[in-house]
N, C-alpha and C positions, 0 to 999 in steps of 0.2 A: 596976456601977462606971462613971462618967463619967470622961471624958478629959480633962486639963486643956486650956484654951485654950490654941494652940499649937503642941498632942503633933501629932506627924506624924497627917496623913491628917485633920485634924479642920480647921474653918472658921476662920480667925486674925480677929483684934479688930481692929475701925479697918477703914481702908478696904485693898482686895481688890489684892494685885499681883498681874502676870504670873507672876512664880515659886510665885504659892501655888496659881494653877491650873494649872501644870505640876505641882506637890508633891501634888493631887491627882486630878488625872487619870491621872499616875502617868508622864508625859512630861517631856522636856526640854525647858529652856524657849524654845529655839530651834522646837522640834514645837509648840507651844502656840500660837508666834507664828504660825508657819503655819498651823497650823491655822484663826487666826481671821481671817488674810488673805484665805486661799484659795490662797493659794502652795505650790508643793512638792506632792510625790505622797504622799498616807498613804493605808491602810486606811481605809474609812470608819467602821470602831467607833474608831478612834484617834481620830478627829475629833471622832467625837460623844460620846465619855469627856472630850473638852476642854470640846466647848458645854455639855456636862450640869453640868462645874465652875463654869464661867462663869455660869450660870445659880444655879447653889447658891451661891455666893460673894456675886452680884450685882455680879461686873466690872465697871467702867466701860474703855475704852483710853485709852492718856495719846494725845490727837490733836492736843496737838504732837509729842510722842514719833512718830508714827505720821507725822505730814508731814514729819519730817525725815528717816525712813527710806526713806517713796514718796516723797519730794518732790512728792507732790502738799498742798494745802490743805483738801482734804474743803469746799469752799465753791465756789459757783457766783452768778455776779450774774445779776438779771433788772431789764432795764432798761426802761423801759416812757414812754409818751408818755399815759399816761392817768391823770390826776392823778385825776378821780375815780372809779376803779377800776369803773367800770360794765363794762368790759371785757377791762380786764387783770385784776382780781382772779379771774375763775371759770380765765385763763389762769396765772396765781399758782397758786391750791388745785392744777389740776390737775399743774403741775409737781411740785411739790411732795410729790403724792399718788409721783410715781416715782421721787423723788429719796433721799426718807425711806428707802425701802425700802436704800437704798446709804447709809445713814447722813449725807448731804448737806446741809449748811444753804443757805439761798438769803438773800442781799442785794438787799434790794427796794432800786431808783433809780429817783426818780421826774424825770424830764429837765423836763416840762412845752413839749415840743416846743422847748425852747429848745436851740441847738446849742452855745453854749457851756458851758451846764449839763450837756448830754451828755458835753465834754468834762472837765469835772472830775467826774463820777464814773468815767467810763472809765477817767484818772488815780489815783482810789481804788482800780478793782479791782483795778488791775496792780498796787499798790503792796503789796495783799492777796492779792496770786498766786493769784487765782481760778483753778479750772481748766478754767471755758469760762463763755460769756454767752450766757444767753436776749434778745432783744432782741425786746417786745412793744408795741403803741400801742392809740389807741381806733379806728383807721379799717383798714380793709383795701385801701387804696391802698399802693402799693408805694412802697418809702423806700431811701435812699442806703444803705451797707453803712457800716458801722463803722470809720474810718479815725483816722488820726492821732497814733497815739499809739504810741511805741516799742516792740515788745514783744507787738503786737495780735496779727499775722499767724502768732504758733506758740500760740497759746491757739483750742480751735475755739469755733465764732458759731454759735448757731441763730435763725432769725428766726421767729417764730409769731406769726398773723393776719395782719401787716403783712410782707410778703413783701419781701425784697432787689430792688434792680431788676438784680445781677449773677447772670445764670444759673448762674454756679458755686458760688453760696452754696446753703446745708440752707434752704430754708424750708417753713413745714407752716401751708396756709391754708384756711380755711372752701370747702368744695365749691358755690358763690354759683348755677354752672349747676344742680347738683342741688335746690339749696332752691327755684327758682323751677319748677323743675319741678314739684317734689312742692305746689304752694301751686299752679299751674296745674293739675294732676290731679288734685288733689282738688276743686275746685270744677265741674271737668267732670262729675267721678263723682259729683256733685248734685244733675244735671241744669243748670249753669250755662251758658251761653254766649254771656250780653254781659255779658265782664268790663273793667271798668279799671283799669289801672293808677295811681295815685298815689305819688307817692318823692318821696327828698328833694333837693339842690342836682344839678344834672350836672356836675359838676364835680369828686364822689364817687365813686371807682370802684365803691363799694358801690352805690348809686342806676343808676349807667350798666348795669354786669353786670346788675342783676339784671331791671333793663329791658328789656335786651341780650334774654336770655335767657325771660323770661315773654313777649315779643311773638314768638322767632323759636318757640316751643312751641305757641304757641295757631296760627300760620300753619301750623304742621305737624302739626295738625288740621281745615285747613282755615280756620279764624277770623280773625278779628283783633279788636284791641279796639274796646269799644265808642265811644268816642270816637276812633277812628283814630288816636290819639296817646298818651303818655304823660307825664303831669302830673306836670314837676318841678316842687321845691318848696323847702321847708326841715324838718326832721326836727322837725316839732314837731303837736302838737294842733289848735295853731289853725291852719295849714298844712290840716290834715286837714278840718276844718271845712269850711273857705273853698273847698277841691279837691272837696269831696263836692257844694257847690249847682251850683259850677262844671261836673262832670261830669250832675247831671242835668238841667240847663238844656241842655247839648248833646245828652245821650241817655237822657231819659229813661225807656227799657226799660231800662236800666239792669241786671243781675239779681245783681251782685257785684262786689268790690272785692277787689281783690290789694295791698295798702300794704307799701311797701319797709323801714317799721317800726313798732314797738307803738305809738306815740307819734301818728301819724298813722292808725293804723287805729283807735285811740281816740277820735280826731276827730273823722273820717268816722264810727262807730257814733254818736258821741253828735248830731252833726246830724243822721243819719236819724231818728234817735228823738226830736229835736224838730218834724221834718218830719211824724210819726204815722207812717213806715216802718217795718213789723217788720223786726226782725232776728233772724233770717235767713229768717224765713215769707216776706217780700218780696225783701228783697235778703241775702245772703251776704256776711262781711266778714275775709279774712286778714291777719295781718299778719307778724314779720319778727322776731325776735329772742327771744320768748321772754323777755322779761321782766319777771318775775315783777308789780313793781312798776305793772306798764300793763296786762298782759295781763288778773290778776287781780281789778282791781278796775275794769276795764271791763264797763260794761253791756249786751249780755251781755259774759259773759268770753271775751278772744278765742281763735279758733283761730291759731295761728302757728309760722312756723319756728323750730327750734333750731339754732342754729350748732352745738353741742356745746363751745363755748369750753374748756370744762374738760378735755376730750379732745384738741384742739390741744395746751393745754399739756402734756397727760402724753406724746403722742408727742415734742414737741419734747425732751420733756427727756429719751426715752430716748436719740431722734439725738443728743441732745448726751454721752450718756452712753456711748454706742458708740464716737463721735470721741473723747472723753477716755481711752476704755483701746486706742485706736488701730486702733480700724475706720476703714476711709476713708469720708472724710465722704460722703453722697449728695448731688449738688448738684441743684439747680432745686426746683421749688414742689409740696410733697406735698399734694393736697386730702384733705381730713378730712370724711365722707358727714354731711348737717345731717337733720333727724328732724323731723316734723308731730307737730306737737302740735296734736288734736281739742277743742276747748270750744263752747261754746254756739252761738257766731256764726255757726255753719256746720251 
């Protein structure tokens, strides 16, 4: 004999309240709400005779119901300076990948480095009672803190890749010493040792660090580079090109290239190889970024670093996720370890 739709203890028609998974889990509906907070102390078979209804039911929570009892939003913005997501996006997924798990939506703003555009989406989030801002761009130059607008300063900021220039903000940026490391120590363990550098503008704290950092690594090996210098540039291929004849007119022992990114280390590969250079039989060629789009379809394919972009953002977003249920924020600049990635070139 079947139970009419309805009869206690049986699944109700239409959509699933809170009272019908307290009326089946066999809890009050105040226990049910807790339960699925996380609030309040129960037994944990109590808990889990709630999620098992919830689950049989197919609950949804009413989440405005739900913001007006936390007063929070369940919404977090990520503002970003990188219109063409080359760098914010894998910082996006990854937030995103930590947030979901706390049932979080995120409001992509895209500023386009303009400050006044900054400003009115800032103005939208508050007006949307976010409960904290990711703040991302395409450069890892460090950028002003998030001011201006009434209301800012009790909502917490997390900055990821593009660091705050005020030491008491959360920021979590690319580990820039570690990548040039691992991209100088691998070309050692080659047998390399007249390497060049080539990068893009100095002007780019991206370009400076990592310059910084691959020249003060090879001297504490004893080396230096092969052209005694380091060729800035512009972030581009034909940059790379033009840097590649330029450095073997100076040194032509030459035996590897270190490029500050894909884009450039695809430049310099493709004029060795119309030089008749093998690569890497002749010379070795790293480059910086990992992506996919350069690395790939580079002749050979290159070897190169990972920032772990997507990893930035999922730390950023659990710091932001800490500050919001009121851990005190951690201030100054969390680096995030970058990863060699081995292909042909090397």
């Amino acid at each position: 004999m079947t139970r009419a739709a309805g009869a206690p203890g049986s699944p109700p028609t239409g959509r699933a309240r809170l009272a019908d998974v307290a009326a089946l889990a066999g809890v009050s509906v105040g226990t049910a709400s807790k339960a699925l907070s996380g609030a309040g102390r129960m037994r944990p078979e109590t808990r889990q005779r709630v999620l098992d209804a919830v689950a049989t039911l197919g609950f949804r929570p009413n989440q405005h119901a739900q913001s007006l009892h936390t007063g929070r939003s369940w919404t977090v913005g990520l503002m970003t300076t990188d219109g063409i997501g080359r760098f914010s996006t894998p910082v996006l997924l990854g937030a995103e990948d930590a947030l979901g798990a706390g049932k979080i939506s995120v409001l992509l703003c895209d500023t386009r480095g303009d400050a006044i555009r900054e400003q009115h989406h800032l103005r939208n989030l508050m007006d949307r009672r976010v409960d904290g801002i990711i703040v991302t761009g395409r450069r890892t130059d460090a950028r002003p803190p998030l001011t201006g607008i009434s209301g800012l300063e009790s909502i917490p900021v997390v900055y990821a890749l593009s660091p705050s220039t005020d030491p008491a903000d959360t920021s979590v940026v690319s580990d820039d010493e570690g990548g040039a490391q691992l991209a100088v120590d691998h070309l050692l363990s080659t047998g390399r040792t007249r390497i060049a550098h080539v990068t893009g503008p100095e002007h780019h704290a991206a370009a400076r660090d990592r310059a910084h950092h691959a020249v003060d690594h090879l001297r504490a090996t004893g080396l230096d580079l092969s052209t005694e210098r380091v060729h800035f540039g512009e972030w581009s291929e034909a940059w790379g090109r033009r840097a590649a004849d330029a450095v073997l007119r100076t040194a032509p022992d030459t035996d590897a290239f270190f490029c500050g990114n894909d884009q450039i280390a695809r430049g310099v590969a493709d004029a060795l190889r119309e030089k008749g250079v093998g690569v890497p039989g002749d010379i070795a060629v790293v480059g910086y970024d990992n992506w996919d789009t350069m690395a790939l379809a580079s002749r050979p394919p290159l070897t190169t670093i990972d920032m772990n972009l997507a990893e930035i953002g999922r730390i950023a977003a659990l710091r932001l996720l800490e500050a919001i249920e009121g851990a005190d924020a951690t201030p100054g600049a969390r680096p995030v370890p970058c990863r060699l990635v081995v292909r042909e070139s090397t």
